[in-house]
C-alpha positions as CSV (number, residue, x, y, z in Angstrom):
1,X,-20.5,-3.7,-35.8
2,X,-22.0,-2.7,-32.4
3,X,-20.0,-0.9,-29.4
4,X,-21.5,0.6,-26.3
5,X,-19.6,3.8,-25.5
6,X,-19.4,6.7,-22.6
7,X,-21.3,10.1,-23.5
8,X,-18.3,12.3,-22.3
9,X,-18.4,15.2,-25.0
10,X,-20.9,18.1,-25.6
11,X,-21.4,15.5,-29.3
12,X,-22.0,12.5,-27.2
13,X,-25.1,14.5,-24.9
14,X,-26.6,15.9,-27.9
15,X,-26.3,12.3,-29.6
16,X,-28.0,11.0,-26.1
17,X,-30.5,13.7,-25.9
18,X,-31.7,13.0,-30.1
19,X,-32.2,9.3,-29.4
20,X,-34.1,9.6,-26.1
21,X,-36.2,11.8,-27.5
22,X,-36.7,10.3,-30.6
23,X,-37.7,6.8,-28.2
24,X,-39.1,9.1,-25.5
25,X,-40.9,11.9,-27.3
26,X,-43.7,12.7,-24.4
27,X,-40.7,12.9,-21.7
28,X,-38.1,15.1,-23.9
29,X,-34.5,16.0,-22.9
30,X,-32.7,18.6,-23.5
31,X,-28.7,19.1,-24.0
32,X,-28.5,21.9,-21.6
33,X,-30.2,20.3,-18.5
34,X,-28.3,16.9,-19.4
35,X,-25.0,18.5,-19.9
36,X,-25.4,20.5,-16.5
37,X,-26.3,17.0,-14.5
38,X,-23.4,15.1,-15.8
39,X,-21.2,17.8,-14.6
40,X,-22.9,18.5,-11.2
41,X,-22.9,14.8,-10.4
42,X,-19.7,12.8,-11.4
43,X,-22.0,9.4,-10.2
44,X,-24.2,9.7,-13.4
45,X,-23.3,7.6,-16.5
46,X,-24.7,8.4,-20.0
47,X,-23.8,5.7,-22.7
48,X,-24.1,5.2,-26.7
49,X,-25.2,2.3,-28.4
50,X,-23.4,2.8,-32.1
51,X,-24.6,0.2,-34.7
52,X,-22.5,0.6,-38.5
53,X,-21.4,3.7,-37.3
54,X,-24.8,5.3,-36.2
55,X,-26.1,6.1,-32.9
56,X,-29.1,4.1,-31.8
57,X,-28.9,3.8,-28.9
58,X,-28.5,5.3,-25.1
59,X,-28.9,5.0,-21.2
60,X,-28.4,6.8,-18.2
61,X,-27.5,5.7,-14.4
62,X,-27.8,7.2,-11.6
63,X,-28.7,8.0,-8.0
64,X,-32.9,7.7,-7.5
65,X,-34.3,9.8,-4.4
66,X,-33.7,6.8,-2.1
67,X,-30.7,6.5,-0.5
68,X,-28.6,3.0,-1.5
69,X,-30.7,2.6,-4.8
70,X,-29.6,3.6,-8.2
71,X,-31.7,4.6,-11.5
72,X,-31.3,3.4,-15.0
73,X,-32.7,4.3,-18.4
74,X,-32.0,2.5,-21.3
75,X,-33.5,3.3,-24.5
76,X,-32.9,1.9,-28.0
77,X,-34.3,3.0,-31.4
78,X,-37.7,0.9,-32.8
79,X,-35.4,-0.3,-35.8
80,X,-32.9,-0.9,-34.2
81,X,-34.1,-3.8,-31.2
82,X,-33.7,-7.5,-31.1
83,X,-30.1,-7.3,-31.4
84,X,-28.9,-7.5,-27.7
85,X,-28.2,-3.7,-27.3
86,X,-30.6,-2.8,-24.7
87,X,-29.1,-6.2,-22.2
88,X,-25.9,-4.7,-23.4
89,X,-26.8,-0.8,-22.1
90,X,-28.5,-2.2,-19.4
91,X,-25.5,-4.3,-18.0
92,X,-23.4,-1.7,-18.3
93,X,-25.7,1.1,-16.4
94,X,-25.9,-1.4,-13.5
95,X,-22.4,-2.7,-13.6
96,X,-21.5,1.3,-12.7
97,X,-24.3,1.7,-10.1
98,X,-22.9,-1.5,-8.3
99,X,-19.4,-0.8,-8.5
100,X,-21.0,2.5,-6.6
101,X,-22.4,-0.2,-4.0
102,X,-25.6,0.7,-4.8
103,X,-27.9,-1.9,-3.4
104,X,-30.9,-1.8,-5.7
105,X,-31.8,-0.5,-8.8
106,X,-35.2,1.1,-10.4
107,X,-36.5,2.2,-13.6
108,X,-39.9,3.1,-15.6
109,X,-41.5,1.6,-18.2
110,X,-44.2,2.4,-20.0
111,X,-47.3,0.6,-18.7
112,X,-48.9,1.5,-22.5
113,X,-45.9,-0.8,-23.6
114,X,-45.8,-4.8,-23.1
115,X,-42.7,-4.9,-24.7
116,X,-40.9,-2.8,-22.4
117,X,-42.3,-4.6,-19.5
118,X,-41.2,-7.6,-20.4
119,X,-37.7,-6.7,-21.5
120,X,-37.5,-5.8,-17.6
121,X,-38.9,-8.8,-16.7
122,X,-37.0,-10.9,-18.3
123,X,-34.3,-9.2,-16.7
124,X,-35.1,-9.8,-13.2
125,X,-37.0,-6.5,-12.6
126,X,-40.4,-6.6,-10.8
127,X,-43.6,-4.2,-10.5
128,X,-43.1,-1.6,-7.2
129,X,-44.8,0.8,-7.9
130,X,-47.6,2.5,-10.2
131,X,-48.0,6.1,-11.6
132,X,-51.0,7.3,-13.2
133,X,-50.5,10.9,-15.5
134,X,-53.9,13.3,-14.6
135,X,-54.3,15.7,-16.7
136,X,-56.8,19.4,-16.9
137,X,-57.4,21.5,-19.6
138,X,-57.9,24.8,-17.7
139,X,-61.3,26.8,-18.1
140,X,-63.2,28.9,-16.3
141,X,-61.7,28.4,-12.9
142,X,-63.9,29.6,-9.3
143,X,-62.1,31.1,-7.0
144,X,-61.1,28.7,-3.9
145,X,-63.3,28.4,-1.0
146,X,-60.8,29.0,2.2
147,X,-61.4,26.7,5.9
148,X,-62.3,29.2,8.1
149,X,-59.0,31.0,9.9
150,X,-56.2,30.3,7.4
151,X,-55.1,32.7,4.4
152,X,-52.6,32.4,1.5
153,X,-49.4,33.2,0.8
154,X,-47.7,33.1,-2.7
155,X,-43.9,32.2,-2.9
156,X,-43.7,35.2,-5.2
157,X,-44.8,37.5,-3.1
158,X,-42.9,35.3,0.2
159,X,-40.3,33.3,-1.1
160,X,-38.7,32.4,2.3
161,X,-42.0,30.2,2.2
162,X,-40.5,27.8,0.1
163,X,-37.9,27.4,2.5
164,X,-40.1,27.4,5.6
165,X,-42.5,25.1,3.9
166,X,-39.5,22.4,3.2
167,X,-40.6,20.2,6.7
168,X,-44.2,19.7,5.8
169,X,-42.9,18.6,1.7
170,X,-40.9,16.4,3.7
171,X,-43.7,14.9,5.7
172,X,-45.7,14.8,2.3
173,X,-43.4,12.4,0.3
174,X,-42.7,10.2,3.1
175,X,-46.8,9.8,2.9
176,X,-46.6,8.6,-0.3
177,X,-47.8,5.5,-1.1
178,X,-44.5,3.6,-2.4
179,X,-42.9,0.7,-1.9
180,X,-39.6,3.0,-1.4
181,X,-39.3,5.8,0.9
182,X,-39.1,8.8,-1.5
183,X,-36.4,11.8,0.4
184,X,-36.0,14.8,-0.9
185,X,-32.8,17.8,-0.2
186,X,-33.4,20.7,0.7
187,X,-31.5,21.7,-2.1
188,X,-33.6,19.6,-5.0
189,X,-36.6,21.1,-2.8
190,X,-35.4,24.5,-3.6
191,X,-34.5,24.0,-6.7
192,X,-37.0,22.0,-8.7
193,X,-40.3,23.0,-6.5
194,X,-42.4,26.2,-7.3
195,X,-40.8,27.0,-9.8
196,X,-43.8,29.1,-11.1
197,X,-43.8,30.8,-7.8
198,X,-46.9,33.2,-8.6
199,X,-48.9,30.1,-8.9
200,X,-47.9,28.1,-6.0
201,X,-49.2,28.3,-2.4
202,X,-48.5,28.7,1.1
203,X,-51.7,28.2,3.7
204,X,-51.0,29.7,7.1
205,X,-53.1,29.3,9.9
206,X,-51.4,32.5,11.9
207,X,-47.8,32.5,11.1
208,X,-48.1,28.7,10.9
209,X,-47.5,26.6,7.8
210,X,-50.3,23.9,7.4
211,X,-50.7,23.8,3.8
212,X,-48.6,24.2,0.6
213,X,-49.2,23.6,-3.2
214,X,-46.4,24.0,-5.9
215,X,-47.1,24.9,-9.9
216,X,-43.9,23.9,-11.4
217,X,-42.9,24.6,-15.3
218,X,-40.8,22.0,-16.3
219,X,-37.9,22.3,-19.6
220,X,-40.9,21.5,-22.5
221,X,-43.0,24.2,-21.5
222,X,-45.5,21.6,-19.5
223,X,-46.7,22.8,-16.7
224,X,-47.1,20.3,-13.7
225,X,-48.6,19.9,-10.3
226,X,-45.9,20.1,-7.7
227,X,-46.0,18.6,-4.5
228,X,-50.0,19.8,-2.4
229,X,-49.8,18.8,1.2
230,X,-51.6,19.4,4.1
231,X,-50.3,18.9,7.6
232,X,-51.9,16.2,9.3
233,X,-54.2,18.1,12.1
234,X,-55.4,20.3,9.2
235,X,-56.6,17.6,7.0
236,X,-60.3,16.5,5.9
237,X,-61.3,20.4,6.1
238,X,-60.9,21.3,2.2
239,X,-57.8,23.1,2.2
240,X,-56.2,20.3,-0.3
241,X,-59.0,21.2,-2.3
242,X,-58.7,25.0,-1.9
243,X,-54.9,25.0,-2.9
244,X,-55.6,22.9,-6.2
245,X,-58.1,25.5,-6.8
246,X,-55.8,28.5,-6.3
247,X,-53.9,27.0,-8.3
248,X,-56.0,26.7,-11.1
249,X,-57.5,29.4,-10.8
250,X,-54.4,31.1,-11.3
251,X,-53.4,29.1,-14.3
252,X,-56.8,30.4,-16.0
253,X,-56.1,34.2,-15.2
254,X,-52.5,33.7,-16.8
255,X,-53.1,31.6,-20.0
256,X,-52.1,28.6,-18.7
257,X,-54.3,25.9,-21.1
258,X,-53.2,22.5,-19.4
259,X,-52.0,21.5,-16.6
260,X,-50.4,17.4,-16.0
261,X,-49.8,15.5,-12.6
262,X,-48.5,12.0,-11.3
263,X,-50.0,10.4,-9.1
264,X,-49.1,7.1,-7.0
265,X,-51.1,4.1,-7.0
266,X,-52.5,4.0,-3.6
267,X,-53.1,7.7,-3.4
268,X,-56.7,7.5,-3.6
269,X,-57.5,10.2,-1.8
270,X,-55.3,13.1,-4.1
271,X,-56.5,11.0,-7.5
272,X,-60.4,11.4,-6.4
273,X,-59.9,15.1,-5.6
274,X,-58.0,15.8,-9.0
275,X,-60.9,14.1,-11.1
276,X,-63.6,16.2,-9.2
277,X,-61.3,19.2,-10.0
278,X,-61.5,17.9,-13.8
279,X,-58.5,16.0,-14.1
280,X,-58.9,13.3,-16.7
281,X,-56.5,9.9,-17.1
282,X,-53.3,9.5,-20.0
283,X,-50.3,7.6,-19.5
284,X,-48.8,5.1,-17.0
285,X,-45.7,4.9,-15.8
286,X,-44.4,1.5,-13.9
287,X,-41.7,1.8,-11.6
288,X,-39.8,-2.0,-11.9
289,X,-36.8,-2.8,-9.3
290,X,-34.1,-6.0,-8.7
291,X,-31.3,-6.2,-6.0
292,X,-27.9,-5.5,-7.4
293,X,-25.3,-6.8,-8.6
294,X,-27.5,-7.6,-12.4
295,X,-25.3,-10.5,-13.0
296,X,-22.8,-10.2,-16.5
297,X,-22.3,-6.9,-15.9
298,X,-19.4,-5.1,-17.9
């Protein structure tokens, strides 16, 4: 017998975070994070797929970084597929994010797996968006070569930076090359950039912000390239360049062995500086979207 259930308790999220990471093994989860998102935001949904009695499957919904569009995740164990239960999860995430009045919905799927893309396909989804993973094994890392009249500032050392640098990370997602606006809070800003604050940057020309760099360390221990941006009248000059290479250079004075980025397609420019900076190509990620309502939805 199948049933598709809520994921209320602290059993439920652990049961959630086994099976996506059991599906999802190079994007883990973990209980604590999970647990601490469902309370912060009452508008996320975590489900269970039990088959006979076992857990095999699970999805999330929830708000994306554009306003009036919603994010879902289902995910259902190799063994247990071609039974209906990822329609089933999926109707159900989007039957909540419309009942929100969300007006679209997104998700990713692994561009290493046809299966996955056709599932959303077949589902009404369509290709938006594109996201290459670059990755560096760190070495022997030289020393960045500054533009002429600007210095840098660590957020360790300055950590109002962060804060004072939140108008120019602003700037720098709405540059990005997607199909969607990407927004960001101040508060997400604050909370989920430089969170290795020794290793991210600040360049000032005078007491002027005009370029940052963040070095984030995400849950799993992987550390990732934050946000780099450079304000517009300060670009083509090498500063992008001079903050990846602060950064790295850092990462090879502290033990830091590998560090991972996304990058949109379209952003040629960032791509073509990471693989000169030694950045070599892994994964794909492709972001798929449909208007809501899905249609059946529970």
């Amino acid at each position: 017998m199948t049933a598709i259930r809520v994921a209320e308790s602290h059993d439920d999220v652990e049961a959630y975070v086994a099976v996506w990471n059991a599906v999802t093994p190079e994007e883990p989860a973990f209980f604590e994070q999970q647990w601490e998102r469902l309370q912060r935001d009452p508008r996320r949904l975590y489900l269970l797929a039990d088959h006979d009695g076992d857990v095999v499957g699970c999805g999330f919904a929830g708000a994306s970084d554009s306003p009036g569009r919603g994010f879902v995740s289902p995910r259902v164990l190799p063994d247990a597929r071609g039974r209906g239960l990822g329609s089933a999860l999926l109707q159900r995430l989007c039957g909540h994010l419309a009942r929100l009045e969300f007006e679209t919905v997104s998700a990713h799927v692994d561009g290493n797996d046809p299966g996955s893309l056709a599932f959303a396909e077949r589902h009404g989804f369509a290709e938006a968006d594109r996201q290459v993973e670059q990755v560096k094994q760190v070495g022997d890392e030289p020393s960045p070569r500054l533009p002429d009249g600007v210095r840098f500032g660590t957020i360790a050392d300055r950590p109002e930076l962060l804060r004072d640098a939140y108008e120019l990370g602003v700037q720098g997602w709405a540059g990005m090359a997607t199909t969607v606006p990407v927004t960001i809070s101040l508060d997400d800003w604050l909370r989920d950039e430089a969170t290795i604050p020794e290793g991210s940057f600040v360049a000032l020309a005078g007491d002027e912000i005009v370029g940052y760099s963040g070095l984030c360390r995400q849950p799993d221990g992987v550390v990732e390239d934050g946000l780099t941006v450079v304000r517009r009248d300060w670009r083509r000059r090498g500063l992008a360049r001079a903050l990846k290479q602060a950064e790295l250079a850092w990462a090879a004075a502290n033990g830091i062995e590998e560090i991972v980025t996304w990058t949109q397609r379209g952003n040629d420019g960032m791509r073509a500086l990471n693989e000169k900076l030694g950045y070599v190509y892994r994964s794909v990620s492709i972001a798929v979207h449909r208007p809501l309502p899905l249609g059946g939805e529970q």
